[in-house]
C-alpha positions in Angstrom: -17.4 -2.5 6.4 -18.2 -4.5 9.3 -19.0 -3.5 12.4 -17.2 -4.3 15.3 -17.9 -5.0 19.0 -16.5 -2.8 21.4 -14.4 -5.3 23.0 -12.7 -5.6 20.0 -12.6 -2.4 18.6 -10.7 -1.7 22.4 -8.6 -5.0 20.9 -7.1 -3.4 17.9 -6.4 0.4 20.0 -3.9 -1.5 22.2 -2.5 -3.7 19.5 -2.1 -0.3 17.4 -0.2 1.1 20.0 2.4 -1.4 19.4 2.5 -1.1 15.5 1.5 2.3 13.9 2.9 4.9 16.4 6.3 4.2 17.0 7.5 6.4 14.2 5.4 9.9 15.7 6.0 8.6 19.7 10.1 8.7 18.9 10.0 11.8 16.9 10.9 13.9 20.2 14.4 12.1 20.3 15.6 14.0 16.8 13.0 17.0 16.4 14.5 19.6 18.1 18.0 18.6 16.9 16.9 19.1 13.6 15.0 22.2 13.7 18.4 23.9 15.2 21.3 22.6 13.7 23.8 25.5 14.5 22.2 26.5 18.1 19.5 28.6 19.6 19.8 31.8 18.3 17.4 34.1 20.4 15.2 33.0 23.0 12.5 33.1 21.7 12.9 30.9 19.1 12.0 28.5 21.0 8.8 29.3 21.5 8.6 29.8 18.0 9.5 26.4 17.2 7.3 24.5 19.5 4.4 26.8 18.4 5.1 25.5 14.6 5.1 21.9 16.5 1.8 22.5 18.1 -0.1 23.7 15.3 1.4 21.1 12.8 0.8 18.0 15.2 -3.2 19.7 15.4 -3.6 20.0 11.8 -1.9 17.6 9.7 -1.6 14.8 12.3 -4.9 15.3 13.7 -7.3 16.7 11.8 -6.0 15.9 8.1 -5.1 12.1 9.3 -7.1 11.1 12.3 -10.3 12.7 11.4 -10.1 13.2 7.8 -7.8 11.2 5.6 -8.9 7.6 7.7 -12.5 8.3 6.2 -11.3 8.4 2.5 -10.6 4.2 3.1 -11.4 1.8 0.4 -13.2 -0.2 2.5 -11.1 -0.3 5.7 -7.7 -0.2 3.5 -5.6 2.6 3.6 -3.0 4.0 2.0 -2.0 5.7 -1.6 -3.1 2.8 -3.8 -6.6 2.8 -1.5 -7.4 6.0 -3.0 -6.0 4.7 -6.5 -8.2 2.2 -6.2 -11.2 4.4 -4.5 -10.7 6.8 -7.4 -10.8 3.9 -10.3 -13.9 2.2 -8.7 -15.5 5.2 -8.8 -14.4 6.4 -12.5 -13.1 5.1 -15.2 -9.5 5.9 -15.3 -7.6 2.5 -14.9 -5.2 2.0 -17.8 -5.9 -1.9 -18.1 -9.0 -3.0 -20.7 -10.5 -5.6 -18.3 -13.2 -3.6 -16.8 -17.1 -5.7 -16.6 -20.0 -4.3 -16.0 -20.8 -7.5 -13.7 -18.1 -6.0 -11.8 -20.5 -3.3 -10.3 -22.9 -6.5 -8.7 -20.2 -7.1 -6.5 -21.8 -6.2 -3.1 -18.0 -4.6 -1.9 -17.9 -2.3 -4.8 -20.4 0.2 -3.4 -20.4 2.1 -6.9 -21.7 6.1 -6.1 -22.1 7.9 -9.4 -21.8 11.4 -9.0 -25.2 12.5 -9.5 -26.2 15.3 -12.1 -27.2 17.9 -9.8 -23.2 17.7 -8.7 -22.0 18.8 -11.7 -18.0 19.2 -10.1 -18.2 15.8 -9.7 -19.7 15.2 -12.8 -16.9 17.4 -14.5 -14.1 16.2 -12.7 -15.3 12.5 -13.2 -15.6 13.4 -17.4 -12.4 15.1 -17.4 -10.6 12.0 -15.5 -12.1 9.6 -17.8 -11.2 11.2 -21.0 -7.9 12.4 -20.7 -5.3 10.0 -21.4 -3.0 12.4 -19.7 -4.7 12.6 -16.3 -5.0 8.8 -16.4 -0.7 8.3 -16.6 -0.3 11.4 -14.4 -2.6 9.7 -11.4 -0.8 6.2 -12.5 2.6 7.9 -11.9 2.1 10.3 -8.8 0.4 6.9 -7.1 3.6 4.8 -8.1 5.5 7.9 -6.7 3.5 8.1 -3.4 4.1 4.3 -3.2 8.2 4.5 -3.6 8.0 7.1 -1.3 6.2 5.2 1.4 8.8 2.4 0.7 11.9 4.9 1.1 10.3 5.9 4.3 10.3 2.3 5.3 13.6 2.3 5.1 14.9 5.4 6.5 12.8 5.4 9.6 14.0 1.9 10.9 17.7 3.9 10.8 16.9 7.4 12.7 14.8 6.1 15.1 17.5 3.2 16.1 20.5 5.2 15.7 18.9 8.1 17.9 18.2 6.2 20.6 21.0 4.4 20.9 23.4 7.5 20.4 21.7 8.6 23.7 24.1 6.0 25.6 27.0 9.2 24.9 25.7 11.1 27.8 26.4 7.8 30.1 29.2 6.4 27.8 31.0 9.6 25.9 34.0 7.0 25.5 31.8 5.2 23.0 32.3 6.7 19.1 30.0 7.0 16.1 31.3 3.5 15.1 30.4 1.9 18.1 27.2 3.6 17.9 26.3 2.7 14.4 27.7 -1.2 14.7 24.8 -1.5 17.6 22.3 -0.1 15.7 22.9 -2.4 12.7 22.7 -5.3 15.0 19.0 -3.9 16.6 18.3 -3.4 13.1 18.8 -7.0 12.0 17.1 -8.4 14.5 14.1 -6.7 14.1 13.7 -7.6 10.9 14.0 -11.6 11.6 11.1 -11.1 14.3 8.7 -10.0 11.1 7.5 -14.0 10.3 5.7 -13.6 12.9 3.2 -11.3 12.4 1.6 -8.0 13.3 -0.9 -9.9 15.2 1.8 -11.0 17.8 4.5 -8.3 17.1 1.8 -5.7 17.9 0.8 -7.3 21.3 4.5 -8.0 22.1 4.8 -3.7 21.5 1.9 -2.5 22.5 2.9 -2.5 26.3 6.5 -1.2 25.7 4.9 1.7 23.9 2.6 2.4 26.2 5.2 2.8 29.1 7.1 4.9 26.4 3.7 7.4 25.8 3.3 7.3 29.6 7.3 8.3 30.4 7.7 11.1 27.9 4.5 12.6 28.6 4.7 12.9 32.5 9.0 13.3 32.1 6.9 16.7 29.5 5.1 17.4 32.8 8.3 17.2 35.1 10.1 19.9 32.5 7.4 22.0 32.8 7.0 22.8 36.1 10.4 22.5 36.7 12.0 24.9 34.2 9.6 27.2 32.6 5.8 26.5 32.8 5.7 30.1 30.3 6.1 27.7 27.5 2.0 27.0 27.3 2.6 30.7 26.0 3.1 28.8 22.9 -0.2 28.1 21.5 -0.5 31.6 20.5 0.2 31.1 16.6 2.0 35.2 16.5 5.0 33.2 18.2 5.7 31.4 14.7 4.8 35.0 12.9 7.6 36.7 15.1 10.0 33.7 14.5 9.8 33.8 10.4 10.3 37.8 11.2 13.2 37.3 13.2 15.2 34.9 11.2 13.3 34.4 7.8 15.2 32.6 5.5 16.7 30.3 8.1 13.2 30.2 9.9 11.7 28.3 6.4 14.9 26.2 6.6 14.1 25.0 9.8 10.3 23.7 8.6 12.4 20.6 7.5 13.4 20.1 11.1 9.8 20.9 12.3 8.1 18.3 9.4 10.2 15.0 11.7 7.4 15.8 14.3 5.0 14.5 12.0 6.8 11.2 10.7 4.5 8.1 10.8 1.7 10.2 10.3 0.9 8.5 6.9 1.4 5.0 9.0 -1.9 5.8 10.3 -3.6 5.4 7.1 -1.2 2.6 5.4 -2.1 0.1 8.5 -5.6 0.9 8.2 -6.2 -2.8 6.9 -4.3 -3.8 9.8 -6.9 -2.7 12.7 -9.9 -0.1 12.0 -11.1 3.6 12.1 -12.3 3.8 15.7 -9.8 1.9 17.0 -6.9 4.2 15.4 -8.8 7.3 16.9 -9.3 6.6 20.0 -5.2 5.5 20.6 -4.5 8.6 18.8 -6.7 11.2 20.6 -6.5 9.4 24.1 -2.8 8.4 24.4 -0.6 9.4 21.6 -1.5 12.8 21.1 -1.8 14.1 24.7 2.1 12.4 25.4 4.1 14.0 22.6 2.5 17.5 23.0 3.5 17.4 26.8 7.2 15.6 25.9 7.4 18.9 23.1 6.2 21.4 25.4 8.5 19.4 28.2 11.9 19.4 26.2 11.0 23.3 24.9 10.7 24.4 28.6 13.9 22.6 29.6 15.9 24.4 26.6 14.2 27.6 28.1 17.2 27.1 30.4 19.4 24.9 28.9 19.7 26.2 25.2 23.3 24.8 24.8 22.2 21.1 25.4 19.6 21.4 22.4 21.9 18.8 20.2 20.7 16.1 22.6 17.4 17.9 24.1 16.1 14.5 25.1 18.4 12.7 27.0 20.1 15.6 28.4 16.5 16.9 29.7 15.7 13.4 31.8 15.8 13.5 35.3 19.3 11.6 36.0 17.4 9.2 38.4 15.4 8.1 35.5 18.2 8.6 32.4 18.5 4.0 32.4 15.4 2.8 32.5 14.4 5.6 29.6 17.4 4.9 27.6 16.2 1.3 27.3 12.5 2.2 26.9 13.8 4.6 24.2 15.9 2.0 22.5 12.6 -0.3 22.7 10.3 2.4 21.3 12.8 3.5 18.5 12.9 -0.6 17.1 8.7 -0.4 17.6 8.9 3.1 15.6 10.6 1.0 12.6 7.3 -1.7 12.8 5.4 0.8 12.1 6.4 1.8 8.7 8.0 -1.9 7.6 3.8 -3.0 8.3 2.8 -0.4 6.2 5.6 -1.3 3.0 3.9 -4.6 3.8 0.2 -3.4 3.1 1.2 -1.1 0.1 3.8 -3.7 -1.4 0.6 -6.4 -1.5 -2.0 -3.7 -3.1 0.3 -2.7 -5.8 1.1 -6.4 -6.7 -2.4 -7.1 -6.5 -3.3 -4.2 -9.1 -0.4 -5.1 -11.4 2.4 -2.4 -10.1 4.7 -4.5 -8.8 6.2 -7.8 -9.5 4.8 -10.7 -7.9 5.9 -11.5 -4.6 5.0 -13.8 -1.6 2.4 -13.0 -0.1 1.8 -14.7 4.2 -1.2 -13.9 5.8 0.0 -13.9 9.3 -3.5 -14.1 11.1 -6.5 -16.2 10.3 -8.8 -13.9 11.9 -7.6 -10.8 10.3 -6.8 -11.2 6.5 -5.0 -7.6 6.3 -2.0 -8.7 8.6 0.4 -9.7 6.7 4.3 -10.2 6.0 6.1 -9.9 2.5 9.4 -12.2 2.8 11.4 -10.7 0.0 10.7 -7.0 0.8 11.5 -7.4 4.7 15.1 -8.9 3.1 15.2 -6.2 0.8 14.3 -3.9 3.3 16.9 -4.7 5.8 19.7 -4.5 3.5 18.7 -1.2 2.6 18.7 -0.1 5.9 22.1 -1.5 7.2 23.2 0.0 4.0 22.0 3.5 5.1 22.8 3.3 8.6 26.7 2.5 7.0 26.6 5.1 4.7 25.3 8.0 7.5 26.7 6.7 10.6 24.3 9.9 12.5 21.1 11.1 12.4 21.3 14.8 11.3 22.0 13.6 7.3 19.4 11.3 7.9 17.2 13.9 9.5 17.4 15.8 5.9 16.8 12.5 4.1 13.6 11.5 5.9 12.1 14.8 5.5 12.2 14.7 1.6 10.0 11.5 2.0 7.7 12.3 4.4 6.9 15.7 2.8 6.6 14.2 -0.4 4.1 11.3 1.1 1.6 14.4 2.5 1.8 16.1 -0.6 0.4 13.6 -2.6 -1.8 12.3 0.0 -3.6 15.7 0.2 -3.8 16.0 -3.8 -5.9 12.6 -4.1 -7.6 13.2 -1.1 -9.1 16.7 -2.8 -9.8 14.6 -5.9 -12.0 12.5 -3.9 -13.6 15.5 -2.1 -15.2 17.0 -5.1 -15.5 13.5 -7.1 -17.0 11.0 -4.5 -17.5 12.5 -1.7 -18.8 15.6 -3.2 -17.9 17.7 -0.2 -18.8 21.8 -0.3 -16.4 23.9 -2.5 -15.5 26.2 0.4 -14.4 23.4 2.6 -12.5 21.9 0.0 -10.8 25.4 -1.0 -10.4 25.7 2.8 -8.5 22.3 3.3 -6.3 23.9 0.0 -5.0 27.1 1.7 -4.7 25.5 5.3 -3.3 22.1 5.4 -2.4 21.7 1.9 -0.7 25.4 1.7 1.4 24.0 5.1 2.4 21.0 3.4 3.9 22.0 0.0 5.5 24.7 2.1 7.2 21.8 4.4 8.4 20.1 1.0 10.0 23.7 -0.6 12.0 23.8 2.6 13.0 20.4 3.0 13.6 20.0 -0.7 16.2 22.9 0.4 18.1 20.1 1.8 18.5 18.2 -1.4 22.1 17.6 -1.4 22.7 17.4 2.4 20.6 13.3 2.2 18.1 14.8 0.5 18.6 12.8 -2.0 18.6 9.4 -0.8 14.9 9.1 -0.7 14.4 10.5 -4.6 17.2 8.1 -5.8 15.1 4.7 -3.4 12.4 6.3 -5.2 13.7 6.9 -8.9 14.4 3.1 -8.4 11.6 1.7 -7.3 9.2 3.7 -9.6 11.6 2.3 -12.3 10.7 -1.0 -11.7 7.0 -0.5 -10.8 6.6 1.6 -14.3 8.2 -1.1 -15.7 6.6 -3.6 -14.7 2.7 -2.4 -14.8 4.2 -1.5 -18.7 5.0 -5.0 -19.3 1.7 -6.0 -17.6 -0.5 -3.3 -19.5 1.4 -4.6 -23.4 1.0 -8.0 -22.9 -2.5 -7.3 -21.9 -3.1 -5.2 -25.0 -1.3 -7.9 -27.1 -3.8 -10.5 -26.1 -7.0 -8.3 -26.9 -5.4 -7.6 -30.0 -4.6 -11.1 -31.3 -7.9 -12.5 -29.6 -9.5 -15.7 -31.1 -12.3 -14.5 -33.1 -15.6 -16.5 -32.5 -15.6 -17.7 -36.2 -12.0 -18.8 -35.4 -13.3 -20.8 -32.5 -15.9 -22.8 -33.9 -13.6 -23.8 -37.0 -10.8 -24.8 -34.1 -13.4 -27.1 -32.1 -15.1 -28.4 -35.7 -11.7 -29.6 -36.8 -10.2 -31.1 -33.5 -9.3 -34.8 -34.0 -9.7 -35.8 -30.0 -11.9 -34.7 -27.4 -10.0 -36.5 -24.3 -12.1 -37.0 -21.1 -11.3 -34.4 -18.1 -11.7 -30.7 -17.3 -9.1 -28.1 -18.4 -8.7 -24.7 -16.7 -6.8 -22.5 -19.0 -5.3 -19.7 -17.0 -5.6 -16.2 -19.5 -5.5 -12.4 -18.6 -8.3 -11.8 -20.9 -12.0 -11.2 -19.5 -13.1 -11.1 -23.0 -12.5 -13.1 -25.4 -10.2 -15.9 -26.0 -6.4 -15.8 -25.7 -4.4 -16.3 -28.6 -2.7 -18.6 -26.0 -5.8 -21.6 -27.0 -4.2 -21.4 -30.8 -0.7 -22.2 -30.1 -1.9 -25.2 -27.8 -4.2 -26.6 -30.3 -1.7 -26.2 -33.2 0.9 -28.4 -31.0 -1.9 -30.8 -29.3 -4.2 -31.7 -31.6 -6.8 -32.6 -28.9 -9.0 -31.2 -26.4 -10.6 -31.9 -23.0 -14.1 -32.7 -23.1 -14.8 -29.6 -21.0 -12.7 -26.5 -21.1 -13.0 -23.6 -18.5 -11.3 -20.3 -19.3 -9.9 -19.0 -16.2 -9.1 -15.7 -15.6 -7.9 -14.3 -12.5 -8.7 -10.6 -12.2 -8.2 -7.7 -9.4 -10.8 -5.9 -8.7 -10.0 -1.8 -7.5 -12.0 -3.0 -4.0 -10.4 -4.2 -1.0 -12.4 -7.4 -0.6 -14.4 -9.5 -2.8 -17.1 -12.1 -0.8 -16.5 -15.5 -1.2 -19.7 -16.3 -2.6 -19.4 -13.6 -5.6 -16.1 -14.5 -6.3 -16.3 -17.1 -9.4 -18.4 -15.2 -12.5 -19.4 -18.0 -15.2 -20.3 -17.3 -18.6 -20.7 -19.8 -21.5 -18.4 -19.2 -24.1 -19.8 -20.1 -27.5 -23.5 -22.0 -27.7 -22.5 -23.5 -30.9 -19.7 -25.1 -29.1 -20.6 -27.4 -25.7 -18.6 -27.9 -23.1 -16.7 -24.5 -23.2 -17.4 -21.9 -19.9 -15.5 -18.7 -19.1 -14.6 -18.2 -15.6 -13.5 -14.8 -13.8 -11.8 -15.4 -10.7 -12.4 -12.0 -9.1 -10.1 -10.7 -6.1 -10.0 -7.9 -3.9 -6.4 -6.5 -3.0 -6.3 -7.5 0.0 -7.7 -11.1 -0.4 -5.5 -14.2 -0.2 -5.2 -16.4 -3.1 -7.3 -19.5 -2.5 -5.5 -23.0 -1.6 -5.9 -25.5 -5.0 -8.4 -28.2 -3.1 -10.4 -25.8 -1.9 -10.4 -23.6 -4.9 -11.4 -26.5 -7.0 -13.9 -27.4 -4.5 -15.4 -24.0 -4.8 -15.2 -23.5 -8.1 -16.9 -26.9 -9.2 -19.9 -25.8 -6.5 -20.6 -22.5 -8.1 -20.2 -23.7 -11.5 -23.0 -26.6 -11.3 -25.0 -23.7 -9.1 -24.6 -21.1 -12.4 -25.7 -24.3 -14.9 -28.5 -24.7 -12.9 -29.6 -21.4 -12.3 -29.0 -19.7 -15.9 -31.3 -21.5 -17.7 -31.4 -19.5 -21.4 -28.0 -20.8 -23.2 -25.9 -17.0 -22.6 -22.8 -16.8 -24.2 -20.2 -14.1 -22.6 -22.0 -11.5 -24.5 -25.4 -12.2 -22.9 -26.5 -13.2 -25.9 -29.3 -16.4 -26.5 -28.6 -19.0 -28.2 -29.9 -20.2 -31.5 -32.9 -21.7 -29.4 -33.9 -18.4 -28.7 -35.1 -17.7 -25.3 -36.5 -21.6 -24.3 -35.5 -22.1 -21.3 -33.4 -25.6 -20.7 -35.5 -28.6 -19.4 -34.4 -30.1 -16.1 -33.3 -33.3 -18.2 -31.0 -30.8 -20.1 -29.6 -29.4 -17.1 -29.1 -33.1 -15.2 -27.5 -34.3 -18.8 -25.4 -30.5 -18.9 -24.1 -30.9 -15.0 -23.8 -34.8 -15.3 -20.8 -34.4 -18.3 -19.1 -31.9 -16.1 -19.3 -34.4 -13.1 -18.4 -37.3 -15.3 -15.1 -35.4 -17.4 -14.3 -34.5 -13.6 -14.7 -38.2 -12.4 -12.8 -39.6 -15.1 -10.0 -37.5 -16.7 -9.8 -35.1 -13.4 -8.8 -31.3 -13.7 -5.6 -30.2 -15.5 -4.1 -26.9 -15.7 -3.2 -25.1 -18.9 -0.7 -21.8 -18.3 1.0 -20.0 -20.8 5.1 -19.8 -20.7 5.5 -16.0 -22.4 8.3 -14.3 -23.6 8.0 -11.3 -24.1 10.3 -9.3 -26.6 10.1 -5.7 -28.2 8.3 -5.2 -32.0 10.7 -5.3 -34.9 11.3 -1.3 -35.2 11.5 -0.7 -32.0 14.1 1.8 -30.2 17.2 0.9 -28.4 15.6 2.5 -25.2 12.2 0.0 -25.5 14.6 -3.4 -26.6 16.4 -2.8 -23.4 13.6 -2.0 -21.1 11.5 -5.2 -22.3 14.2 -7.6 -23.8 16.5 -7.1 -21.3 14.9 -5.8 -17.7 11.7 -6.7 -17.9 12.2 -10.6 -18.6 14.9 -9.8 -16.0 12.6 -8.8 -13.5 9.9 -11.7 -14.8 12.8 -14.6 -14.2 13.5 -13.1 -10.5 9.7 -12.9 -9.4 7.6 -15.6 -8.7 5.9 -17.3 -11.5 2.1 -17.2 -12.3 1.5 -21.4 -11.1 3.1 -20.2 -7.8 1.1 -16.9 -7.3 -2.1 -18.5 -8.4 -1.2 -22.1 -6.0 -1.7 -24.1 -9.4 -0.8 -28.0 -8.5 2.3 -28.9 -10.5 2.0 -32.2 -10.8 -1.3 -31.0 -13.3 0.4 -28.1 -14.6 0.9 -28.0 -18.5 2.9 -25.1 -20.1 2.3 -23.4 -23.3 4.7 -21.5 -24.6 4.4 -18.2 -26.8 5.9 -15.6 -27.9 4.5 -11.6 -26.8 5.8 -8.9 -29.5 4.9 -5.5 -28.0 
């Protein structure tokens, strides 16, 4: 990746102030709440609690996340299809046929293959290659870590907003729940209208609100502290936690799911990685984050020291009255930042999982020029604040929602730390006792968190499985759709034979260039057969375009467009594989036409033997083509250009189960996956084809 200069490195820390720490900086509004429901038992407990706080915040927030988990990027992307995509770049375990070795040229794609002398890597890469089973199972948890992300995106926008504003009951105890939830619907709306315009000016518009918010709790932390009980730093001694599972066991491991809300937006770190960078994220997490919510913990822990009763509003009741207003409204500011966070990461996870063919195509706006990875998704932020006025609705307060939010955060870490020990061993090729290490600390900790929270299953718990049981519905569904009609193309792909009796018997060879849009990377669709059997002519030059995603973040510019000659028996017939990182924007028409004309006449010119796609010579054998032969080769592209211009050739598919097929397939594919096909964007509109040159072909897909 690029390095930065400092100045801007400094840049993004302040701008990810304002975007990917909302979620952990308003966690002290609804921890404590949560982690005693029914009251303060013994004294003690409290100390006990905070000491679970302490040593979660140190070793899932920051060494698993900060210092860990931000290293496993795929080049400067984060989140759960990053490592996907890490882990498929790096073996060979996508379920899509449309790898290249070319591929590997790209300079992004950084291939590291596991060298003999690490024979775990070597193993684990074999095993992950050749099992058909561990290919669906990392397919599936991915899609599940990807839901789950989602379902946090929607849950957090509602307990941060509703716990802020229910602090107004210790100023206004006249006001109800109603009230309470009919604000907070109205915050939430808003917020999500304010999204057009981009983390690049939403994060500067946050970044100073958060930063007063950071500053507050952490010196209102200080305040508590020497005020109440400054016994509380007592707390970093880890037997406090032993003696507060012995005291109250079963309801101690209850509790964890209160304890786990300390660490919400802990995965936004690594989702908005494409949004800023590593250093950046580290040094606002070690120099301003983490510092102000273990004083605002250790703060609100020494003011219940005292004041045990008030622990179902520990924040608001533990503010200095001369400072209750002007925190309320900070608090209220920070809990609608604390929702950016996670609604910017949907955005960054929604666009990698259309972009690797797990989710149906959406609209795509890249918000900033400078900075491709910020970016806002237009029918997810609708979707996305409809769920969440929904929600808010349905729970009205935060302690239902508390349960809820645990389930997805605890579900997010989970799988996080399982990939993240995949690429360990595989690609990183780390020391087995530091990977067996990581395994009984932080990933012991965090399948304990989800047993307990998981506890909580029918008090909200379930909200986030059933956003999730949805959306991996349609993302199974779809990448199934995606995956079959790929397969149906390779299999009823135009044989080379085939092609050379097509182009000997066409009756018309019009003037002009043809891009025919096909999945295929190999091969020709079965898409050029139905066109030629209904127009019985041809443009003098025909490109096969295929627009492919690579498992990299970024592909340059310059190595984008791979040309091949199709058949040498045949002239005037190229292949073309448009080749995209996740993260890159589609190319505007002019300028894609522009580019790809450029690096066409550049690959004439500089591949002289005639290649076909298989690297093969042609029947001149190695001779190498004259200059004349490439001026005469480059002159009829120019002149088909110059005269006929470029059309575009798509197919219009329908797609419909096999004869013999079960009830359960003909209603997944005949009826929701053409369902989900006619609500999505179409294929001219995601790839910016011009309409005006668009011709359809239509065709039938049997799978």
């Amino acid at each position: 990746m690029q390095k930065l200069p400092w100045v801007m490195i400094l840049k993004f820390a302040i701008q990810s102030i304002g975007v990917v720490y909302g979620d952990l900086g308003t966690s002290p509004l609804y921890v404590m709440p949560g982690i005693f429901p029914h009251g303060i038992k013994h004294e003690d407990d409290i100390l006990g609690a905070l000491s679970l706080i302490f040593y979660s915040i140190i070793l899932i927030f920051l060494v698993k996340y900060v210092f860990i988990v931000l290293s496993a990027n795929d080049d400067g992307d984060g989140g759960t299809f990053a490592l996907y995509s890490l882990m498929c770049r790096n073996a060979k375990v996508s379920l899509t046929p449309n790898q290249q070795a070319e591929d590997k040229e790209v300079s992004n794609y950084r291939l590291e293959v596991p060298s003999r002398r690490f024979r775990r890597a070597s193993t684990m890469k074999s095993f992950l290659e050749n099992s058909e089973a561990a290919k669906y199972l990392l397919l599936y948890v991915t899609i599940l870590g990807t839901a789950m992300v989602i379902g946090d995106g929607i849950l957090t926008p509602c307990i941060s907003v509703l716990s802020a504003v229910g602090g107004i009951q210790e100023a206004a105890s006249s006001l109800g729940e109603n009230q309470i939830m009919w604000i907070s619907v109205v915050i939430l709306i808003l917020l999500f209208q304010v999204q057009r315009f981009g983390t690049h000016k939403v994060g500067y518009s946050f970044a100073p609100i958060l930063s007063i918010w950071f500053l507050g709790i952490g010196l209102i932390g200080i305040y508590n502290i020497a005020k109440h009980d400054s016994g509380v730093i007592k707390a970093v001694n880890p037997l406090y936690i032993v003696h507060y599972f012995m005291r109250n066991k079963k309801e101690a491991w209850i509790s964890l799911g209160g304890v786990i809300l300390c660490l919400t937006g802990s995965e936004a770190l690594f989702a908005d990685l494409g949004h800023f960078n590593i250093l950046s994220i580290q040094l606002s997490s070690c120099l301003v984050v983490l510092p102000s919510i273990i004083l605002a913990y250790f703060g609100q822990a020494a003011y219940l020291r005292k004041h045990s009763e008030n622990v179902a509003n520990t924040f608001y009741s533990s503010l200095p009255k001369s400072v209750y207003w002007p925190m309320f409204v900070i608090a209220v500011l920070a809990a609608i930042i604390a929702s950016q966070a996670m609604i910017s990461a949907t955005f960054a996870i929604v666009k990698q999982s259309v972009a690797l063919g797990c989710f149906p195509n959406v609209k795509v706006v890249h918000t900033s020029q400078k900075h491709e990875g910020q970016i806002y998704v237009p029918e997810v932020n609708t979707l996305l604040m409809l769920a969440c006025v929904g929600v808010t609705l349905g729970f009205k307060t935060t302690l239902k929602l508390g349960n809820a939010y645990g389930i997805a955060v605890a579900f997010v870490f989970a799988i996080t730390s399982t990939f993240l020990v995949i690429v360990m061993v595989m690609i990183w090729k780390t020391n087995i006792l530091l990977v067996i290490l990581y395994v009984l600390t932080i990933g012991l900790v965090e399948y304990v968190f989800l047993s307990s929270v998981l506890y909580k299953f029918l008090d909200g718990g379930y909200v986030p499985l059933l956003f999730a049981a949805v959306m991996m519905t349609i993302m199974l569904l779809w990448n199934y759709g995606y995956r079959k009609k790929y397969q149906f193309e390779v299999e009823n792909k135009v044989s080379r034979e085939a092609l050379v009796t097509i182009m000997s018997n066409t009756i018309h060879r019009a003037p002009g260039v043809a891009l025919f849009y096909t999945e295929l990377v190999h091969g020709i669709s079965p898409i050029f057969t139905q066109y030629v059997a209904n127009v019985p002519a041809l443009h003098s030059v025909l490109v096969f375009v295929s627009i492919k995603s690579l498992p990299i973040s970024n592909v340059p510019l310059g190595e984008r467009f791979f040309f091949r000659r199709v058949e040498p028996q045949v002239s005037g017939m190229y292949r073309c594989v448009v080749r995209y990182g996740y993260r890159d924007a589609k190319i505007e028409p002019q300028f894609f036409e522009k580019v790809l004309i450029d690096q066409w006449e550049d690959f004439i010119q500089n591949n002289a033997p005639y290649a076909d796609e298989r690297g093969e010579a042609s029947d001149h054998g190695i001779a190498m083509i004259n200059e004349e032969g490439v001026q005469r080769e480059i002159g009829l592209v120019d002149e088909a250009i110059k005269i006929g211009g470029i059309m575009y050739l798509m197919g219009q598919s329908e797609v419909k189960a096999s004869r013999g097929s079960g009830f359960a397939k003909r209603f997944a594919i005949n009826c929701l996956y053409n369902w989900l096909k006619r609500c999505v964007r179409q294929p001219e509109d995601v790839f910016n084809v011009p309409h005006k040159r668009l011709l359809k072909v239509g065709i039938t897909y049997e799978i």
